[in-house]
PDB file with SEQRES, HELIX, SHEET and CRYST1 records, atoms N, CA, C and O in Angstrom:
SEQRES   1 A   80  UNK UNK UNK UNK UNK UNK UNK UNK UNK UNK UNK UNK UNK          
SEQRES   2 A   80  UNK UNK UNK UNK UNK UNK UNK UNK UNK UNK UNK UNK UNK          
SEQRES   3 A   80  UNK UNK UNK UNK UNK UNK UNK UNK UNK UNK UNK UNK UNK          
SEQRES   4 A   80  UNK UNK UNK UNK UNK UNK UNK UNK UNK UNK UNK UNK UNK          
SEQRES   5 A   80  UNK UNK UNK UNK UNK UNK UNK UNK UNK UNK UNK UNK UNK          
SEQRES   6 A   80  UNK UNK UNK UNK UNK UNK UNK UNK UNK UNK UNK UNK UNK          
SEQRES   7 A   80  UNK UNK                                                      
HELIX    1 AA1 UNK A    3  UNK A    5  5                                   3    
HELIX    2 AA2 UNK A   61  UNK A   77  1                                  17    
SHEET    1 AA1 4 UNK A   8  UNK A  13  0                                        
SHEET    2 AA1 4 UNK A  18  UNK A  23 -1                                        
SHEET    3 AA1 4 UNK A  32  UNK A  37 -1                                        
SHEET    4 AA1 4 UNK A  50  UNK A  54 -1                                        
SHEET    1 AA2 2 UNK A  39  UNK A  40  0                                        
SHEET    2 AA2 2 UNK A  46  UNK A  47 -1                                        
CRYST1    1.000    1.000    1.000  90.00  90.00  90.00 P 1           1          
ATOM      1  N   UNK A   1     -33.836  44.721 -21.927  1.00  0.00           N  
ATOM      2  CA  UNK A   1     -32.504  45.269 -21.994  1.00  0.00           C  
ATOM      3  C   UNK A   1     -32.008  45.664 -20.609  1.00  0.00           C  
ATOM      4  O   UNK A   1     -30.874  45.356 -20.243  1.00  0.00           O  
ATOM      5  N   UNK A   2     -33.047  46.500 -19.664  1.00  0.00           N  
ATOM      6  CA  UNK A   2     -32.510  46.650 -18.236  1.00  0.00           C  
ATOM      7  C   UNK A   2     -32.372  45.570 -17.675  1.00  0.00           C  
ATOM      8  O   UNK A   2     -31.271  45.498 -17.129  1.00  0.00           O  
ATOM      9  N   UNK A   3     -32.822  44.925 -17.588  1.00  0.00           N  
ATOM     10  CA  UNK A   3     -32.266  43.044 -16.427  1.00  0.00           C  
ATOM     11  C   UNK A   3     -31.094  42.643 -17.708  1.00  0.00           C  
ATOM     12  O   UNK A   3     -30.099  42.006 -17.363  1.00  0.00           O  
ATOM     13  N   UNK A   4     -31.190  42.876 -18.573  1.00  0.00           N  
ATOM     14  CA  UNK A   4     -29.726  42.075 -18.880  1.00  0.00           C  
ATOM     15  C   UNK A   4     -28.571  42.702 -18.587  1.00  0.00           C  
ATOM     16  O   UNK A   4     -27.440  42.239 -18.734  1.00  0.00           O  
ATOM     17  N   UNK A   5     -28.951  44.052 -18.058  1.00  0.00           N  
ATOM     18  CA  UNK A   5     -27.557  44.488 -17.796  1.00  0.00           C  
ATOM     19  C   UNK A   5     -27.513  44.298 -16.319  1.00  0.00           C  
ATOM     20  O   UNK A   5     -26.428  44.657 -15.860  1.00  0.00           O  
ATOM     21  N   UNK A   6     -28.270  43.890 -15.518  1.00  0.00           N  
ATOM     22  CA  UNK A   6     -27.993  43.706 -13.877  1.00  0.00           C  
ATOM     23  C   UNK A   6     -29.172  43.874 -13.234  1.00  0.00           C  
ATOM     24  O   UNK A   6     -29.537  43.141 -12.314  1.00  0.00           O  
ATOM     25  N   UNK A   7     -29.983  45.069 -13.783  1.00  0.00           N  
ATOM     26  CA  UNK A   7     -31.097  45.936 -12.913  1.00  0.00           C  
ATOM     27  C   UNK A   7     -32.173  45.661 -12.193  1.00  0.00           C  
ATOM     28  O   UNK A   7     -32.716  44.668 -12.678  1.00  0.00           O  
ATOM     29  N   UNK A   8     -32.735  46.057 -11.279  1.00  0.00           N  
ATOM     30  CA  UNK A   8     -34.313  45.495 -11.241  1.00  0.00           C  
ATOM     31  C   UNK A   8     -35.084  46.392 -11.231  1.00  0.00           C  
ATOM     32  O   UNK A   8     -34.771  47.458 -10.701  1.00  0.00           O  
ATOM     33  N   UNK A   9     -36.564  46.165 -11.941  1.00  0.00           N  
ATOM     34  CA  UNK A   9     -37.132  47.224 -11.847  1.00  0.00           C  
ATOM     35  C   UNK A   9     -38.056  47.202 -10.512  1.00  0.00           C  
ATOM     36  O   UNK A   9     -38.764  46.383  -9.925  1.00  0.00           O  
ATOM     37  N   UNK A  10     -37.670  48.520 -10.360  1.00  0.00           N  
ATOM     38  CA  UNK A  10     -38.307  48.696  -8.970  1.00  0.00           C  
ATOM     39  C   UNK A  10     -39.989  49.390  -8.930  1.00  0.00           C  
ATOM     40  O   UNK A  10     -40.850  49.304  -8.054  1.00  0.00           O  
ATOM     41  N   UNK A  11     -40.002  50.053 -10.207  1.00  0.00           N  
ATOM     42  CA  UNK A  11     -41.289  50.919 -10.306  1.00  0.00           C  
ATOM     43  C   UNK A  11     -41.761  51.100 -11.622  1.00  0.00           C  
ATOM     44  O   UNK A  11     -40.799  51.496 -12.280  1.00  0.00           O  
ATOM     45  N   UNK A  12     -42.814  51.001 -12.370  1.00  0.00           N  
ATOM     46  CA  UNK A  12     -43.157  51.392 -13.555  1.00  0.00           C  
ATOM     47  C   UNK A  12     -44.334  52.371 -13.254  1.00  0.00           C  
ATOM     48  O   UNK A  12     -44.971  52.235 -12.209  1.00  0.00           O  
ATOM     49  N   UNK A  13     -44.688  53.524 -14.302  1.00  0.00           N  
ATOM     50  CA  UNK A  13     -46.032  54.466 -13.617  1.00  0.00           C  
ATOM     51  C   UNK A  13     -46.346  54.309 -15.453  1.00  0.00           C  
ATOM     52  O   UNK A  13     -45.671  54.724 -16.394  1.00  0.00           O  
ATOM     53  N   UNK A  14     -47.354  53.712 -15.439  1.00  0.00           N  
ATOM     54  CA  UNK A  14     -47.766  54.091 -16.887  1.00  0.00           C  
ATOM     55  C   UNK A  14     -48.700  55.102 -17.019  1.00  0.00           C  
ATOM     56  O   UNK A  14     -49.292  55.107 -18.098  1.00  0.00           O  
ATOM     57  N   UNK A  15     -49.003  55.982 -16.198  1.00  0.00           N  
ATOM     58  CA  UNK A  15     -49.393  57.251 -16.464  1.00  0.00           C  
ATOM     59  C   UNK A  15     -48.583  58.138 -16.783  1.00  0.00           C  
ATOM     60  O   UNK A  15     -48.758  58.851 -17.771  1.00  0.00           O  
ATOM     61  N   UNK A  16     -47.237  58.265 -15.741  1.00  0.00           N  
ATOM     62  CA  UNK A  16     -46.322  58.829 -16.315  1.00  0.00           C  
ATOM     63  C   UNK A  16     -44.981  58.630 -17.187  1.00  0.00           C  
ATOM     64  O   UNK A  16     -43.993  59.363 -17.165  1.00  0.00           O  
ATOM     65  N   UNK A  17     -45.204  57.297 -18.073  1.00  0.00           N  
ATOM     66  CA  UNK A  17     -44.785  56.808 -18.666  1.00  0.00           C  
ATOM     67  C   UNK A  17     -43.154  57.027 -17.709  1.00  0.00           C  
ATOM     68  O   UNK A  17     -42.346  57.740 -18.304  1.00  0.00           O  
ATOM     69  N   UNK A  18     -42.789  56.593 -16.638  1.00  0.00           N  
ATOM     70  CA  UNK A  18     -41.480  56.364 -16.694  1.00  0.00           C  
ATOM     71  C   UNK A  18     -41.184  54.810 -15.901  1.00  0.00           C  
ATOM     72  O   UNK A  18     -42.141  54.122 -15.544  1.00  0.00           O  
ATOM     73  N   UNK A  19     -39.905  54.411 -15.703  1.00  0.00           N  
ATOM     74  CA  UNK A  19     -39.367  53.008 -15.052  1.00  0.00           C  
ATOM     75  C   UNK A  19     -38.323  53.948 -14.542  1.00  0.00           C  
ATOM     76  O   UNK A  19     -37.689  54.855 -15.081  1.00  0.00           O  
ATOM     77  N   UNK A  20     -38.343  53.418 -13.260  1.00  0.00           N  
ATOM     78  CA  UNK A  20     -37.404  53.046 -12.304  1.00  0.00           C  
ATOM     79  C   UNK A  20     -36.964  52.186 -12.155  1.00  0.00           C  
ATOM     80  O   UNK A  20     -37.674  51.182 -12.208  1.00  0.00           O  
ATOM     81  N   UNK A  21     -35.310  52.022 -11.837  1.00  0.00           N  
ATOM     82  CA  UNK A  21     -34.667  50.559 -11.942  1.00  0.00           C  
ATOM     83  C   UNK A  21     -33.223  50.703 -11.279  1.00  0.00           C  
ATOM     84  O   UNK A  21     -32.665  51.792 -11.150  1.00  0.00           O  
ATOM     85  N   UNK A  22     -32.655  49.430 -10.856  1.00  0.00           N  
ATOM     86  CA  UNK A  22     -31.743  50.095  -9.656  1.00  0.00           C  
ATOM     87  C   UNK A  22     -30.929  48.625 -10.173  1.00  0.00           C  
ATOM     88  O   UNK A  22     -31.363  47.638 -10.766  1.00  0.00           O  
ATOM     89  N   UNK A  23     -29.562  48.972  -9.662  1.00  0.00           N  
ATOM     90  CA  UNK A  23     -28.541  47.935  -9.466  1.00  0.00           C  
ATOM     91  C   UNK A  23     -27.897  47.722  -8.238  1.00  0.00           C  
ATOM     92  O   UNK A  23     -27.370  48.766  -7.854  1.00  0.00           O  
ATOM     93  N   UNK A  24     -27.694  46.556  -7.288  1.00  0.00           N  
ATOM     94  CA  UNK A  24     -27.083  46.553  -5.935  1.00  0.00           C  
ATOM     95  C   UNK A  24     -25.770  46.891  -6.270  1.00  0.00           C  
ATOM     96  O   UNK A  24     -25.230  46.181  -7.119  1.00  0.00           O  
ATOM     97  N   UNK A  25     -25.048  47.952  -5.722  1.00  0.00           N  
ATOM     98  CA  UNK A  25     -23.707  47.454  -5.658  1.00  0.00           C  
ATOM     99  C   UNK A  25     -22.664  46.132  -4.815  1.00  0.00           C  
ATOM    100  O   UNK A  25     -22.843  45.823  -3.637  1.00  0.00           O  
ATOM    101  N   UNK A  26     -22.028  45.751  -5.352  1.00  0.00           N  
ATOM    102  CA  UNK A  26     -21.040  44.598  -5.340  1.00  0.00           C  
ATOM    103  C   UNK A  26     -19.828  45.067  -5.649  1.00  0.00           C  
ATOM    104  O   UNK A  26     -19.365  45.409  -6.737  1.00  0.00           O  
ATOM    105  N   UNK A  27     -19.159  45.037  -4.111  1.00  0.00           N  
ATOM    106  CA  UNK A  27     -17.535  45.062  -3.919  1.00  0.00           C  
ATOM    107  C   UNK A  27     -17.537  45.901  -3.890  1.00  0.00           C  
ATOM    108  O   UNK A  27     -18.156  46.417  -2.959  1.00  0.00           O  
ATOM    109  N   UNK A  28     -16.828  46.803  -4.914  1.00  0.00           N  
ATOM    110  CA  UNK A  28     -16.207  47.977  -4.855  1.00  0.00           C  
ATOM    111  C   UNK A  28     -17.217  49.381  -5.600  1.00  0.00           C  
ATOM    112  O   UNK A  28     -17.051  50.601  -5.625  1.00  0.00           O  
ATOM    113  N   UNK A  29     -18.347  48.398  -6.175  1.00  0.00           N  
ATOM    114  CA  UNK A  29     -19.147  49.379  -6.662  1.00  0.00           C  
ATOM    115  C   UNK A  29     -20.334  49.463  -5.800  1.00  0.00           C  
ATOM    116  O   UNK A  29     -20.762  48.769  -4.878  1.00  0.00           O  
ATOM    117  N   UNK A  30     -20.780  50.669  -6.466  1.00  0.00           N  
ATOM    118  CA  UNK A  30     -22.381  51.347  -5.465  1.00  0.00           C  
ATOM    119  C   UNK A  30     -23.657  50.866  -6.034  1.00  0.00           C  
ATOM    120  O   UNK A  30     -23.629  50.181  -7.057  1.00  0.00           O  
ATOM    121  N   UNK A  31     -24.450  51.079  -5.623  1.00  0.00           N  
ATOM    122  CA  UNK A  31     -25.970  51.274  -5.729  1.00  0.00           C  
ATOM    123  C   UNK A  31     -26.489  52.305  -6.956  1.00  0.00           C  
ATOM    124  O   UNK A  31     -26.694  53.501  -6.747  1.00  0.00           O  
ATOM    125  N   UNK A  32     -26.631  51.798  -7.993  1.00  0.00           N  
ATOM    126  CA  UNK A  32     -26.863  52.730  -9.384  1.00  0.00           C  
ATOM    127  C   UNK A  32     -28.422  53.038  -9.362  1.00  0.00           C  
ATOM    128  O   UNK A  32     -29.060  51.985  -9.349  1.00  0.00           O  
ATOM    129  N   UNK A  33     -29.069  53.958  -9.357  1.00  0.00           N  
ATOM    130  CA  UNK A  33     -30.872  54.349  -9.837  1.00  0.00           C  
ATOM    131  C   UNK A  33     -30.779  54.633 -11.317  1.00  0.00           C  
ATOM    132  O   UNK A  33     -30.044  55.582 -11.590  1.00  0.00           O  
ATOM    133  N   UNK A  34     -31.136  54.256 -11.943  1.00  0.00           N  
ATOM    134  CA  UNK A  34     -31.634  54.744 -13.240  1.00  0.00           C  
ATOM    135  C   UNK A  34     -33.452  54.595 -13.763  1.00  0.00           C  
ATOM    136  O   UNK A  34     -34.308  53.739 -13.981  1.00  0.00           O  
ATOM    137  N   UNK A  35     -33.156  56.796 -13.756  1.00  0.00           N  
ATOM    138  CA  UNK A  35     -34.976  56.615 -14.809  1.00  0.00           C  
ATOM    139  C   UNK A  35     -35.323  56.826 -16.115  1.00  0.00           C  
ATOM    140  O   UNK A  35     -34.831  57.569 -16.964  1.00  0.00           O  
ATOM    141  N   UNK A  36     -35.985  56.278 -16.140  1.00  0.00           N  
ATOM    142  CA  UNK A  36     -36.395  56.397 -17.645  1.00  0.00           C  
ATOM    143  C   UNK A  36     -37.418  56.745 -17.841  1.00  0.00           C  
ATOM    144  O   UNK A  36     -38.305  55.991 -17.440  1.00  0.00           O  
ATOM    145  N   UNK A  37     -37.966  58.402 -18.744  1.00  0.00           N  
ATOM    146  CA  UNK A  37     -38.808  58.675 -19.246  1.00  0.00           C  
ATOM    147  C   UNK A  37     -39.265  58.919 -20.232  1.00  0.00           C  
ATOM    148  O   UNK A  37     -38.894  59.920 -20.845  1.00  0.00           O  
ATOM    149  N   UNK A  38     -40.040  58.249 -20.625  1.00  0.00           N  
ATOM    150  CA  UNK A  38     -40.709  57.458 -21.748  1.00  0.00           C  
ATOM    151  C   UNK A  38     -41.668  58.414 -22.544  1.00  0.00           C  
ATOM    152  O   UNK A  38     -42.791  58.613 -22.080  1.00  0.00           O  
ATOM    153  N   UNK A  39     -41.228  59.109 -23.900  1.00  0.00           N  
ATOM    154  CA  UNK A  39     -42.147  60.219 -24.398  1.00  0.00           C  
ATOM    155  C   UNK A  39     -42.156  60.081 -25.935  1.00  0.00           C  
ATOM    156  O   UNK A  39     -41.181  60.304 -26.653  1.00  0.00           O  
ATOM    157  N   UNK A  40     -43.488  59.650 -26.389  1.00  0.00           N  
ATOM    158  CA  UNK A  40     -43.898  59.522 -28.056  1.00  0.00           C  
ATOM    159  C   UNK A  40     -43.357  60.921 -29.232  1.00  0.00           C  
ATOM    160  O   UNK A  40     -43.598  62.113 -29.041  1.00  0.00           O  
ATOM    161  N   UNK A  41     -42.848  60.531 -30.024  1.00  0.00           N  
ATOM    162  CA  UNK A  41     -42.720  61.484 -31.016  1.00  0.00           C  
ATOM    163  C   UNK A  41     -43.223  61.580 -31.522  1.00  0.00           C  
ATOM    164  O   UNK A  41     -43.877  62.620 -31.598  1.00  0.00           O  
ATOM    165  N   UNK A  42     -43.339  60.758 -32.177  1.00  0.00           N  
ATOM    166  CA  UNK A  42     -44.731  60.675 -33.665  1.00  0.00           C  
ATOM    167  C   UNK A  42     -44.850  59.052 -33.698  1.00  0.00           C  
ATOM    168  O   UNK A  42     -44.556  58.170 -32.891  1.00  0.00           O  
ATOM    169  N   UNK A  43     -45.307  59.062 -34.751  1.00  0.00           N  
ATOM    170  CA  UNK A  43     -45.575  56.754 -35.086  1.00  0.00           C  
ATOM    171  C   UNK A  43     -44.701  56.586 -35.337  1.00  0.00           C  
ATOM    172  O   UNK A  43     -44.723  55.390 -35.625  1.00  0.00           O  
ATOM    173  N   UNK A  44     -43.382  57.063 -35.538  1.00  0.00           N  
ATOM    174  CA  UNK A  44     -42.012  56.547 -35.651  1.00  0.00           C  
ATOM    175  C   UNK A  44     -40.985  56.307 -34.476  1.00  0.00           C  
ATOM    176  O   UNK A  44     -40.190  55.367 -34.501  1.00  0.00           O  
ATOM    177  N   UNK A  45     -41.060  57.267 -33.393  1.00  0.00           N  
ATOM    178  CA  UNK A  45     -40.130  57.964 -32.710  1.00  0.00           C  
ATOM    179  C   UNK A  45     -40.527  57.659 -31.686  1.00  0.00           C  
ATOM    180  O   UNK A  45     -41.739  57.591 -31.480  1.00  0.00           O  
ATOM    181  N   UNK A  46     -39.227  57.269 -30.349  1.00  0.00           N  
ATOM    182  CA  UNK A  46     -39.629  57.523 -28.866  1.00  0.00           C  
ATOM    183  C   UNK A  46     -38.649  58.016 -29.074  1.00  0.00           C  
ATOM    184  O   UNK A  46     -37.725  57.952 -29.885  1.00  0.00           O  
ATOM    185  N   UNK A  47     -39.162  58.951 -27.583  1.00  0.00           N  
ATOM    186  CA  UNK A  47     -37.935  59.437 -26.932  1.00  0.00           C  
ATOM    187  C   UNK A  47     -37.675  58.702 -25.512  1.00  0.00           C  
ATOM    188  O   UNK A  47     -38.639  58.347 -24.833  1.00  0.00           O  
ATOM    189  N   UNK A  48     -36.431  58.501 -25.113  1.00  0.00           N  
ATOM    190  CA  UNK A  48     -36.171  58.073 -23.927  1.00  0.00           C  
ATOM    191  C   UNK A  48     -35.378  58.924 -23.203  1.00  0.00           C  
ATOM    192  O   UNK A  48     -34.428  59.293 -23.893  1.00  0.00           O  
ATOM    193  N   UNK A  49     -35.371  59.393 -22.092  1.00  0.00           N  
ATOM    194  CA  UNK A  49     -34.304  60.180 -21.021  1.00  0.00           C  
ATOM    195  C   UNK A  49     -34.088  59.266 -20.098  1.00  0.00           C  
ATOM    196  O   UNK A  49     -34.947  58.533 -19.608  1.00  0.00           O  
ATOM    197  N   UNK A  50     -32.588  59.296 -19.763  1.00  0.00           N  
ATOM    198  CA  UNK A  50     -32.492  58.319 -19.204  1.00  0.00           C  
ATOM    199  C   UNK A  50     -31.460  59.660 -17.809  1.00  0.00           C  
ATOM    200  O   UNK A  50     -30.561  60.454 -18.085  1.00  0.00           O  
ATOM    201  N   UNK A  51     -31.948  59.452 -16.775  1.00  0.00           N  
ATOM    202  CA  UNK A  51     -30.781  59.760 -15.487  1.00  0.00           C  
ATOM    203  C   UNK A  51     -30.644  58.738 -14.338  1.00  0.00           C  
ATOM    204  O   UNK A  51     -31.389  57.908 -13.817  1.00  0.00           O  
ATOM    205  N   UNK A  52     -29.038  59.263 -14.122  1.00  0.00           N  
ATOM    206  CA  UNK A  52     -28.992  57.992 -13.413  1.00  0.00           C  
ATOM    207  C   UNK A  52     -28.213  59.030 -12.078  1.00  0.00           C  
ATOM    208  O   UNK A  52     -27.957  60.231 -12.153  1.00  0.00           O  
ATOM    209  N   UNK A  53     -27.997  58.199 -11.041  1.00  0.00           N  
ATOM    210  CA  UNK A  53     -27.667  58.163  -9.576  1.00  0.00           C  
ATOM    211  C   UNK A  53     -26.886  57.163  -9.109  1.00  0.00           C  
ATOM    212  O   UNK A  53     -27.253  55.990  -9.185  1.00  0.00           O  
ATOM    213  N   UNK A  54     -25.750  57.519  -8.586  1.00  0.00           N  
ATOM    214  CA  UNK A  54     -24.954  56.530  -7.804  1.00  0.00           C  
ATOM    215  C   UNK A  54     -24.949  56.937  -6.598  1.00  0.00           C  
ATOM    216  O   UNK A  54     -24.803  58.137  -6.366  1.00  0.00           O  
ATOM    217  N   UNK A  55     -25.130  55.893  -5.453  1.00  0.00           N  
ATOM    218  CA  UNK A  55     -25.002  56.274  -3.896  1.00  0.00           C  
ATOM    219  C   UNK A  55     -23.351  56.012  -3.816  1.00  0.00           C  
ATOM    220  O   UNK A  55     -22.701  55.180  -4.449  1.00  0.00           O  
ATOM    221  N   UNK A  56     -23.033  56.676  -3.147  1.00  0.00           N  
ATOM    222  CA  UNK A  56     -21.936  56.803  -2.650  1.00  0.00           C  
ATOM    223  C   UNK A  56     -21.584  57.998  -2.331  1.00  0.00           C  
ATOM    224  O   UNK A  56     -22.072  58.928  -2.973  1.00  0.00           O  
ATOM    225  N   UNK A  57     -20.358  58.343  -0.926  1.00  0.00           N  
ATOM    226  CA  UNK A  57     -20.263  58.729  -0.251  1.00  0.00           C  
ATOM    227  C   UNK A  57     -19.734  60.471  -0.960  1.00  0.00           C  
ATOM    228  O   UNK A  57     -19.958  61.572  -0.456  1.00  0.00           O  
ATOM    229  N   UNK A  58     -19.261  60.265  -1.788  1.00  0.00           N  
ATOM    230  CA  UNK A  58     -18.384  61.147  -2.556  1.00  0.00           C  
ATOM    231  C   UNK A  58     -19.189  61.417  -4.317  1.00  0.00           C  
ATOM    232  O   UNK A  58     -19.000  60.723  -5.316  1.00  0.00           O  
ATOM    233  N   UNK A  59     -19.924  62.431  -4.206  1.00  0.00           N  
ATOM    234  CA  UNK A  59     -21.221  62.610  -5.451  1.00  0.00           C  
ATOM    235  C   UNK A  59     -20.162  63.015  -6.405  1.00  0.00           C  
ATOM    236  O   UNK A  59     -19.343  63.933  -6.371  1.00  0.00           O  
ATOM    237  N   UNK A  60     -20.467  61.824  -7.500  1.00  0.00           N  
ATOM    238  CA  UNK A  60     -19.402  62.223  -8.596  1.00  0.00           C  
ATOM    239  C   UNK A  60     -20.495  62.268 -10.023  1.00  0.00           C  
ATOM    240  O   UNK A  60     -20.988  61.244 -10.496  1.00  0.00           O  
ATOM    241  N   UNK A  61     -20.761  63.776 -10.615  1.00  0.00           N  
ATOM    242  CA  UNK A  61     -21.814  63.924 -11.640  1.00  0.00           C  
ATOM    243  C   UNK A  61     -21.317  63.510 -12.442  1.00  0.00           C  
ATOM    244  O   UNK A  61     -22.080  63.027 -13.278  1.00  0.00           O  
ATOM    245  N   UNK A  62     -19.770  63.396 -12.766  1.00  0.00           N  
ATOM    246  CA  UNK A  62     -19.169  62.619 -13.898  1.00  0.00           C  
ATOM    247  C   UNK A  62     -19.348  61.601 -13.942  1.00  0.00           C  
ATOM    248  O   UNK A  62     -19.791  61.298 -15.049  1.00  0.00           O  
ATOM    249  N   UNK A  63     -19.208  60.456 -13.029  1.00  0.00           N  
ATOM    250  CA  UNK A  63     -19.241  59.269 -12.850  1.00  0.00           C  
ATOM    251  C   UNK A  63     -21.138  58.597 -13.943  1.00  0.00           C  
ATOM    252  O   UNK A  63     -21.501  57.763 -14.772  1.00  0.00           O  
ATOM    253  N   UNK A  64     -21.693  59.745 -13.080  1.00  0.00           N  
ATOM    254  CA  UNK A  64     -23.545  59.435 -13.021  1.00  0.00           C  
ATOM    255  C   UNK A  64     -23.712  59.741 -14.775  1.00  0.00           C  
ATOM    256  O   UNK A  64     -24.315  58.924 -15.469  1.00  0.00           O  
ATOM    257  N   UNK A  65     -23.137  60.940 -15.345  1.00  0.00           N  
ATOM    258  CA  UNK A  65     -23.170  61.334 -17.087  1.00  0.00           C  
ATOM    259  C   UNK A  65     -22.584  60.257 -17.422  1.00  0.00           C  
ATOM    260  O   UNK A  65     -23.250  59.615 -18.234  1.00  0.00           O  
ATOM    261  N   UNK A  66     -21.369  59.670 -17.066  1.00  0.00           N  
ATOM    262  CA  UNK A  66     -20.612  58.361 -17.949  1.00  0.00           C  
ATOM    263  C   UNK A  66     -22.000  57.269 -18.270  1.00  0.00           C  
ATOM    264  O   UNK A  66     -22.460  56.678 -19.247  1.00  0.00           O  
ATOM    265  N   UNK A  67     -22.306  57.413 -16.888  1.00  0.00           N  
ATOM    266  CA  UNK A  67     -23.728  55.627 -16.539  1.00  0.00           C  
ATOM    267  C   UNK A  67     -24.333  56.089 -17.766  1.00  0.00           C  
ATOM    268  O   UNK A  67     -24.279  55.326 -18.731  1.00  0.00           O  
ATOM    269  N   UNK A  68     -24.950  57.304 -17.902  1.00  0.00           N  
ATOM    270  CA  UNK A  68     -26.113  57.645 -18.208  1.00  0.00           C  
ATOM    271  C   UNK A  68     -25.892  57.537 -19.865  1.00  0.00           C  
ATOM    272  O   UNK A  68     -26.763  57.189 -20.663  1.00  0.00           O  
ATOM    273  N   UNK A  69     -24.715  57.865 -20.144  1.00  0.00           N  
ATOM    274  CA  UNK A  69     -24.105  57.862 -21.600  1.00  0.00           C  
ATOM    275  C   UNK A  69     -24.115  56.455 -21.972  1.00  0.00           C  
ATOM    276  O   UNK A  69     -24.621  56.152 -23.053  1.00  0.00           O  
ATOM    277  N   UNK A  70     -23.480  55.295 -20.998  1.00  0.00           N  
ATOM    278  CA  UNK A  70     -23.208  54.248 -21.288  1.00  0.00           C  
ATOM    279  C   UNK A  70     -25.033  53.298 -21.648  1.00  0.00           C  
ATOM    280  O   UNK A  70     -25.244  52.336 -22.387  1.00  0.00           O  
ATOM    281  N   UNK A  71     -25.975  54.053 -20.815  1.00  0.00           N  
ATOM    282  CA  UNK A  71     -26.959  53.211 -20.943  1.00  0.00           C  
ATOM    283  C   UNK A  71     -28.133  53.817 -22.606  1.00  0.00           C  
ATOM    284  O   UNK A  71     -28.838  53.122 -23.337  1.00  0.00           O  
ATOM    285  N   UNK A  72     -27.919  55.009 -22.632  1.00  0.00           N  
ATOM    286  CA  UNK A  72     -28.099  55.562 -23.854  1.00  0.00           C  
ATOM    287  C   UNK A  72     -27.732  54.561 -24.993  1.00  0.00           C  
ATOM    288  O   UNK A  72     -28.557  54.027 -25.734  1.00  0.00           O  
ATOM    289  N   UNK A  73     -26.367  54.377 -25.032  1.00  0.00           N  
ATOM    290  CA  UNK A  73     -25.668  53.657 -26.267  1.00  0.00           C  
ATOM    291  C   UNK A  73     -25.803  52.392 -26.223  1.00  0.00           C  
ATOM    292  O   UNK A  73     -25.403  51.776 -27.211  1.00  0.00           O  
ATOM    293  N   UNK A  74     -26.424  51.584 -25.035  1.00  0.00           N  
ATOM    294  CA  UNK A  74     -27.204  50.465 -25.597  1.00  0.00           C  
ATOM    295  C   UNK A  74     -28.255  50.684 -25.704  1.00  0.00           C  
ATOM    296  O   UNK A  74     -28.793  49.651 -26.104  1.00  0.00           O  
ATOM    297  N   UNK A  75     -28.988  51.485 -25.582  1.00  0.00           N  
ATOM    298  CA  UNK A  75     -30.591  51.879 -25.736  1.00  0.00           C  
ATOM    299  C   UNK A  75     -30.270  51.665 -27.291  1.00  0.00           C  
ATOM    300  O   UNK A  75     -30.694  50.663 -27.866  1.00  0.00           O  
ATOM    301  N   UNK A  76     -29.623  52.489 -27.854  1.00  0.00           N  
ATOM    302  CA  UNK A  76     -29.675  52.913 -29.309  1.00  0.00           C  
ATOM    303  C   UNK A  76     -29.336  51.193 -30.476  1.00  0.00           C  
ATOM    304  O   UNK A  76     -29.943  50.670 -31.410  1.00  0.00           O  
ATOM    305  N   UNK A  77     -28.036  50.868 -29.692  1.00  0.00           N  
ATOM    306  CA  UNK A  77     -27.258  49.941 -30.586  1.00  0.00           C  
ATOM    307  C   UNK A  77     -28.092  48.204 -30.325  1.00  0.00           C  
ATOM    308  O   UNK A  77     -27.944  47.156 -30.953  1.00  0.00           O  
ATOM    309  N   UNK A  78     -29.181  48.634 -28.829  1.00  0.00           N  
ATOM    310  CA  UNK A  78     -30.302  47.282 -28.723  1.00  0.00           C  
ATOM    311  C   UNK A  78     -31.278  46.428 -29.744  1.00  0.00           C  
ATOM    312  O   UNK A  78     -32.335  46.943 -30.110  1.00  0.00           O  
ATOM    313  N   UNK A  79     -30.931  45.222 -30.157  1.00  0.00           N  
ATOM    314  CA  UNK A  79     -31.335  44.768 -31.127  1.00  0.00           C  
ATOM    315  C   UNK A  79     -32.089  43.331 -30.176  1.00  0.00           C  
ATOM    316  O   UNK A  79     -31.377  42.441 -29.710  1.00  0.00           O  
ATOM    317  N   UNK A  80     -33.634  43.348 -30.024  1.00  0.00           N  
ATOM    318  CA  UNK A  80     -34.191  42.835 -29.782  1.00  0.00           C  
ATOM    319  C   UNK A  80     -34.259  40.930 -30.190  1.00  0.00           C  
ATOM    320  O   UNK A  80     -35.179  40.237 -29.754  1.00  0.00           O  
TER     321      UNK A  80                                                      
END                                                                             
C-alpha cells in the first residue's frame, strides 16, 4: 500500500516493529516522512500509528495531521 502511493521505504526495525518511508517532493510539493508503528492487539487487531513530516520551509502541523489522516483512511478502506 506504501509504494502504491509514491513512497519508499527507507527503514524497517522489526524489533521495533516500525517502517519508515518517505516521498521526494516534485514541483511544488515537499519531501513527506511517514512512520509507522506497528502494535498487536489481540489475534484480531493491529494497531497502526501513523506520523508524518513535511520538509519545508514554513512547519505547517495542519498540513502533516491532513497527510497523516489521509494515510490512515487508506490504511483502513485497503483491500489487498
Amino acid at each position: 500500500m506504501i509504494k502504491k502511493q509514491g513512497y519508499e521505504i527507507e527503514k524497517i526495525d522489526l524489533n521495533e516493529t516500525i517502517v519508515l518511508a518517505y516521498r521526494d517532493g516534485k514541483w511544488f510539493s515537499q519531501k513527506q516522512h511517514v512512520l509507522f508503528q506497528i502494535s498487536t492487539m489481540d489475534d484480531e487487531h493491529t494497531r497502526v500509528d501513523v506520523t508524518a513530516t513535511i520538509d519545508s520551509k514554513t512547519k505547517s502541523e495542519e498540513a502533516e495531521e491532513v497527510l497523516e489522516e489521509k494515510i490512515v483512511s487508506s490504511i483502513y478502506h485497503f483491500k489487498p
